[in-house]
C-alpha positions as CSV (number, residue, x, y, z in Angstrom):
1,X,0.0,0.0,0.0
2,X,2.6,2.5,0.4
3,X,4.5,1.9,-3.0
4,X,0.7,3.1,-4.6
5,X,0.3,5.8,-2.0
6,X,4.0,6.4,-3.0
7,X,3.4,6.3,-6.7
8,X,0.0,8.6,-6.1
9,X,2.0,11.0,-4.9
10,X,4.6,11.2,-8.0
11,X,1.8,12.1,-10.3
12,X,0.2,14.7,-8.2
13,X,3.7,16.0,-7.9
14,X,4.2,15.5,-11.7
15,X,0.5,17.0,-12.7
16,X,1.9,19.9,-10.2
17,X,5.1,20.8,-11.6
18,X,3.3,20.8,-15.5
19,X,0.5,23.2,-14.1
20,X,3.1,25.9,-13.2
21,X,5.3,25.1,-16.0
22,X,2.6,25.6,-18.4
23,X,1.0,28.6,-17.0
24,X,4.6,30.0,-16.4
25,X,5.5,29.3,-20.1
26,X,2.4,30.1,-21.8
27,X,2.0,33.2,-19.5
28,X,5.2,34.5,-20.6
29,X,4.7,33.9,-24.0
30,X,1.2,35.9,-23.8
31,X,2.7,38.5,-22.2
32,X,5.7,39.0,-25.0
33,X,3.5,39.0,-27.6
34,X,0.6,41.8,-26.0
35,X,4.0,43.9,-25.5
36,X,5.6,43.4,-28.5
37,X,2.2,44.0,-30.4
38,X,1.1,47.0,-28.7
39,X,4.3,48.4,-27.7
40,X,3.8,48.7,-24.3
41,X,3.2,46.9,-20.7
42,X,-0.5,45.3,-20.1
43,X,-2.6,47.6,-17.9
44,X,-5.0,46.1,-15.1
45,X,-7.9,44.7,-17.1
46,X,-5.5,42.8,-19.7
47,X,-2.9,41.4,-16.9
48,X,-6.4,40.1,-16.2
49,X,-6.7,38.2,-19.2
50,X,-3.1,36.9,-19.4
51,X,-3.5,36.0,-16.1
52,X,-6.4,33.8,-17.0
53,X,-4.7,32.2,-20.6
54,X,-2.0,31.2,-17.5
55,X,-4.1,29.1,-15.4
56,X,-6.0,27.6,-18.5
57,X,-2.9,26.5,-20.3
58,X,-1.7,25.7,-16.2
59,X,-4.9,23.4,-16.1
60,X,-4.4,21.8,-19.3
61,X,-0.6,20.8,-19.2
62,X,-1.7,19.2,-15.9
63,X,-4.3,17.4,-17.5
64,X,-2.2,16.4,-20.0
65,X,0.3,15.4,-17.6
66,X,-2.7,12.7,-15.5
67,X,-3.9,11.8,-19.1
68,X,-0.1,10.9,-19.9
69,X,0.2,9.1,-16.7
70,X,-2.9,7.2,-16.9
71,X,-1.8,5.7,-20.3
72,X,1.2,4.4,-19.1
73,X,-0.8,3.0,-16.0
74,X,-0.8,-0.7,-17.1
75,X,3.0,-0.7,-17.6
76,X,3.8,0.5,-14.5
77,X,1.2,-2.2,-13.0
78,X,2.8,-5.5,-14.8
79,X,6.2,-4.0,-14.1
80,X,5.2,-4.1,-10.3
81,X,3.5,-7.3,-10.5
82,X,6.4,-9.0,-12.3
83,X,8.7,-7.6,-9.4
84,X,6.4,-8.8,-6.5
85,X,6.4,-12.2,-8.4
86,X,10.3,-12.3,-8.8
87,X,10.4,-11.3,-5.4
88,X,7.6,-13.7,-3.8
89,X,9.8,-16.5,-5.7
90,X,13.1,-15.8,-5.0
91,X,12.3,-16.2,-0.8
């Protein structure tokens, strides 16, 4: 129970990391391009809206990061079960 608990806990960290990466990244990004189109710094009402292009692309790179964890769930699962059975013989 505490290898799952264990493992549970890498992919929150994992989901965690990719939703500040992504809303760092894409953040940045929407914040060079408003300046660079307009030629100056975003006032109050559009740090509004770059704020919120953030924490969407934030949500989505974690999503993408459960989705991409998920998929890889039965790998991890036969890898564990194979070890518990090499280990179960070999005692």
């Amino acid at each position: 129970m505490q290898k799952v608990t264990h493992i549970i806990g890498i992919i929150i960290g994992r989901m965690f990391r990719a939703l500040i990466a992504w809303g760092l990244i894409i953040g940045g990004i929407a914040t060079g391009w408003f300046s660079l189109t307009s030629h100056r710094m975003p006032r109050n009402s559009e740090w509004g809206l770059i704020i919120g292009i953030a924490i969407v692309a934030g949500l989505l790179g974690m999503m993408s990061a459960l989705v991409w964890e998920l998929s890889h769930l039965g790998t991890i699962s036969r890898a564990l079960r194979h070890r518990h059975e090499h280990q179960t013989t070999t005692t």
